[in-house]
N, C-alpha and C positions, 0 to 999 in steps of 0.2 A: 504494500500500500504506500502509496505516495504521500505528501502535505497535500498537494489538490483535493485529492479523495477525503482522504480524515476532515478535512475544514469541510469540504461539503455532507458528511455525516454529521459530525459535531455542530452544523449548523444549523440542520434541522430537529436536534433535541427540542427546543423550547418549543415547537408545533406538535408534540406527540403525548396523546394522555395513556398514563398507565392505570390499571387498578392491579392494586399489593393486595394482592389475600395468602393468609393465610396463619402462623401462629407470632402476633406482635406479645414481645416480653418487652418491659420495662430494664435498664440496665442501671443499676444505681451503684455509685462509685460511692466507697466513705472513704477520704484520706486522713490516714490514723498516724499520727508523728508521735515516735518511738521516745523524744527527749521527754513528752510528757506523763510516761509511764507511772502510775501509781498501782498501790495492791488492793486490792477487795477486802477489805473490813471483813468480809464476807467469808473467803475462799481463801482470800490470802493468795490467789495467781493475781496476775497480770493485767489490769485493765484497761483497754485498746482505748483512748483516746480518741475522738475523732475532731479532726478540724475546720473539715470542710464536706457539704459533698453535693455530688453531680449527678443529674439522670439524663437519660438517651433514652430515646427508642431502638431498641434490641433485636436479632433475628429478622423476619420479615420486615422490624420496623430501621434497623439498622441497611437494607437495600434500598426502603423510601429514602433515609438520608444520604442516600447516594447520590440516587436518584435526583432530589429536590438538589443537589448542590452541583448536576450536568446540568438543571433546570428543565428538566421533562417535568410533564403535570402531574401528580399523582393520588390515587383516589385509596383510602383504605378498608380493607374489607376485613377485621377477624373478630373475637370475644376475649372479654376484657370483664373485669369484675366493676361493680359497684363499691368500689374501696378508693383508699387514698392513692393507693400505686395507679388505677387505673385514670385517676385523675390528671396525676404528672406524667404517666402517657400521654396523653391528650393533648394537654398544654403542649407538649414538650412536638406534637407530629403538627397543630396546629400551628405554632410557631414559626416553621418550616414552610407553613403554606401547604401543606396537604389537606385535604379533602376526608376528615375525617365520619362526616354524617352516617355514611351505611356502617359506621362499628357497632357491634352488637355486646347493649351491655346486661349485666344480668347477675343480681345482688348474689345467687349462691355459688358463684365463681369466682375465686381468686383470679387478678391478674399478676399473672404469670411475670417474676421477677429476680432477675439474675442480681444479688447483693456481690461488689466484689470488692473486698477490703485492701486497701492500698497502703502498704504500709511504708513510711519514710526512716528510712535505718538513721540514726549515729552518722556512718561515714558517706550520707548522701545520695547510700542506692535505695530506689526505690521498687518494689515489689507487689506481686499481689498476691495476699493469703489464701487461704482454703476459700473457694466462692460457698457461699451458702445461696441455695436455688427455694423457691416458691414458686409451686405450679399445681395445677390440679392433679387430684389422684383417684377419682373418678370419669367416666366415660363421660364424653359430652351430651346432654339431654337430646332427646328427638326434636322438641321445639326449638331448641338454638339451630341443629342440624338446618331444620326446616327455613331458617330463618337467613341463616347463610347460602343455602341452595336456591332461594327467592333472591335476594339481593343478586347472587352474581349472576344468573340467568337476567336478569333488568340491567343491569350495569355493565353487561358485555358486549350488545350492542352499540353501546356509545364511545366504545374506547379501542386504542391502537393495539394494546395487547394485555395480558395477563401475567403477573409475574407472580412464582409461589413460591410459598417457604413452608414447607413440611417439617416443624423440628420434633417436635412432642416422639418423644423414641415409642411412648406405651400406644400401642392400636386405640384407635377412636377415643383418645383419650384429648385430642386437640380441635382445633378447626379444621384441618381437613381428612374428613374420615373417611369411612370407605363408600358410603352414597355423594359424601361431595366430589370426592376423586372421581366416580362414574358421571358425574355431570360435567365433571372437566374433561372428559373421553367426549362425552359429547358433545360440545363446546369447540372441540378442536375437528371435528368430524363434520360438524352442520355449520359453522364458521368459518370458510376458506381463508379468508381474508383478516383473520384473530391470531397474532402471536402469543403461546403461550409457551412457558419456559417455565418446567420444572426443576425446584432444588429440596432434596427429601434425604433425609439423614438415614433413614431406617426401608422406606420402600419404591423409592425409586422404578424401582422392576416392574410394579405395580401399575405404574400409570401408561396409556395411550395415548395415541395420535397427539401429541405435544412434543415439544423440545425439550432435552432432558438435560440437566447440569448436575453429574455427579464428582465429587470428587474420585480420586483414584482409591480411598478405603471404600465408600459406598458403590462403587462400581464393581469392584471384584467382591464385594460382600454377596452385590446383586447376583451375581453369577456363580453364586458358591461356594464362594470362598473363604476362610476363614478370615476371622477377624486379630491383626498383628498388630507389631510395631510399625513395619518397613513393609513395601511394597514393589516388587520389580517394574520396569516399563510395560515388559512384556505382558506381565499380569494383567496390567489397565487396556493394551492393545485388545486384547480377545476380549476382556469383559467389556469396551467399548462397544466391540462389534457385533456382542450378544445383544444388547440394548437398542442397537439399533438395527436388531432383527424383528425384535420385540413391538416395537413403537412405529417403524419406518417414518420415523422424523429425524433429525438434526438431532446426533448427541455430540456434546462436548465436557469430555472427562479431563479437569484439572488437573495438573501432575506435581502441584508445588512449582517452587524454581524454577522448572524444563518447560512451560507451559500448559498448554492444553492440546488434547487429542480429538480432530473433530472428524466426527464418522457420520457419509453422507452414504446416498446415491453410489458416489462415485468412488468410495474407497473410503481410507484413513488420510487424513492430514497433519502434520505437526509443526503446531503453530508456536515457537521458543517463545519463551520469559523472558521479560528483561529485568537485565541485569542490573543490581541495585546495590551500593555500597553501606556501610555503617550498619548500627544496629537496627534489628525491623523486628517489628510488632506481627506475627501472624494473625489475629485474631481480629475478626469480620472480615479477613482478604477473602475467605470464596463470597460474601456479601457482596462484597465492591464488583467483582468479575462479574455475577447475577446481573448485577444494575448495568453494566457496561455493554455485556454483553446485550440484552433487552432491550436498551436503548440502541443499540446500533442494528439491529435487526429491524426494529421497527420503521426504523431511518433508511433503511432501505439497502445495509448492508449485508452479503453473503454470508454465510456463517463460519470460513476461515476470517473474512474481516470483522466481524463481530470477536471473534475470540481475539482476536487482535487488541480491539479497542479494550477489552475487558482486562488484557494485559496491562495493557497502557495505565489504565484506572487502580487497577491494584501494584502497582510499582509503586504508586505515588501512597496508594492508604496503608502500606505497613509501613514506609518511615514512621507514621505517625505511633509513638512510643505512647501505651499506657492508655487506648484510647482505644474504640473504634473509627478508624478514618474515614475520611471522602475526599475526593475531585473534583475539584472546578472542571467544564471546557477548556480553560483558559492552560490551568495545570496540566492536561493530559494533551495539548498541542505544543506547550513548553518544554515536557516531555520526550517528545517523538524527535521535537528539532536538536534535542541534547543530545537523542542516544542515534539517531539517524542523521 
């Protein structure tokens, strides 16, 4: 891909609306400084001070802030509790300029809330503790179901594409269960013209006629395989090409560092990483890729230039230490001219 190309992709982001379904956590940062340690009267351990702290929208809502900062539109669609957490979600996606009206809220559900304690050592490093997680641990009711399957069947007509985040590991325990995934089968079968891009931690395999973004552990998970530390190339090549036996749409299996493997029609592709110095943050980069990749599809790019831009976009979000990042346009063409 050339600057021509990219500028005229990137330029069309701000004309393209997306709707984000699927499971938004709340991400709350405490930053806990170590000098002001005292003991518990109590216990007599250790009591974590906190200084400050910060919430983001998380998962699905962590590809919205991708997304809102290429400046594509974006609409959200998932379930959220009637509580405080699900409050400063709200804030925190309206802020952004999302569209959060179709979330469905519903006093006997927690929202879903990644705590992650941040601790600032003595000699300046800083770190992040054991996360402690809040999420539901019951099945999602029939009526919510109901209520999510309505909204996105309404909301799918009006918009460029669909982008999902499948995190919830326990079956039908999240917003997209197994009657909404069949409506997203269907969605992508009676929709010609609807990009939808799946990302599912747990069933990827599962879903149809849509575009599929797994990483390289959820790829070869899908096709069999155990679940490790490390993962060969060649493991992701074949569980690649299973998936997109399965789907016959566009899959693109991330490979860390080396890029992404995208498997069409036409064979395998490998689209490199780029290359990035100093220290980097993994955590939300396959988010940033989702959003990059979405938005450049919609935009009218092929799907090696899509994995391209999604490259481009998560080069720039693990510099960001101690955070979940995003990308500007402006960043991810600043980019291209640095490393090309």
């Amino acid at each position: 891909m050339d600057e021509a190309r990219l500028t005229q992709l990137l330029d069309r982001f701000p004309q393209i609306r997306l709707l984000a379904a699927g499971d938004f956590f709340l991400d709350k940062y405490l930053e806990l400084d170590r000098r002001l340690k005292e003991p518990s009267l109590e216990t007599g351990l250790e009591t974590y001070q906190v200084t400050s702290i910060r919430c983001s929208p998380g998962v699905a809502g962590t590809v919205t802030n991708n997304l809102r900062a290429l400046d594509v539109g974006v609409t959200a669609l998932g379930i959220i509790g009637d509580d405080g957490a699900g409050y400063e979600l709200k804030r925190e996606l309206a802020v952004k300029g999302v569209d959060i009206g179709p979330m469905v809220e519903y006093p006997d559900r927690v929202t879903p809330t990644y705590i992650k304690p941040m601790m600032h050592e003595l000699d300046g490093r800083v770190h992040e503790l054991n996360r402690i997680d809040v999420k539901n641990r019951v099945p999602t009711p029939n009526p919510l179901e109901e209520q999510i399957i309505e909204r996105l069947r309404d909301l799918s007509p009006g918009v460029d594409g669909i982008v999902v985040s499948d995190q919830v590991p326990e079956p039908n325990h999240g917003v997209i269960t197994d009657r909404v995934r069949g409506v997203l089968a269907e969605l992508g079968k009676d929709l010609a013209g609807l990009t939808i891009v799946i990302d599912s931690r747990e069933r990827i395999s599962l879903f149809r006629n849509v575009i599929l973004k797994p990483n390289m552990r959820e790829a070869v998970r899908a096709d069999g395989g155990p679940d490790k530390e490390r993962y060969e190339r060649g493991e992701a090549e074949k569980a690649g090409a299973a998936l997109f036996e399965l789907t016959r749409r566009p899959v693109l299996v991330t490979v860390g560092p080396d890029g992404i493997l995208v498997f069409t029609g036409e064979g395998m592709q490998h689209v490199p990483g780029i290359s990035v110095t100093g220290p980097i943050d993994i955590v939300g980069a396959g988010d940033s890729v989702l959003a990059g990749i979405t938005s450049a599809l919609c935009a009218g790019a092929n799907p090696a230039e899509a994995a391209f831009v999604g490259n481009l976009v998560a080069s720039i979000t693990v510099q960001q230490i101690g955070t979940t990042g995003t990308a500007t346009r402006r960043q991810v063409l600043d980019r291209f001219r640095e490393m090309f």
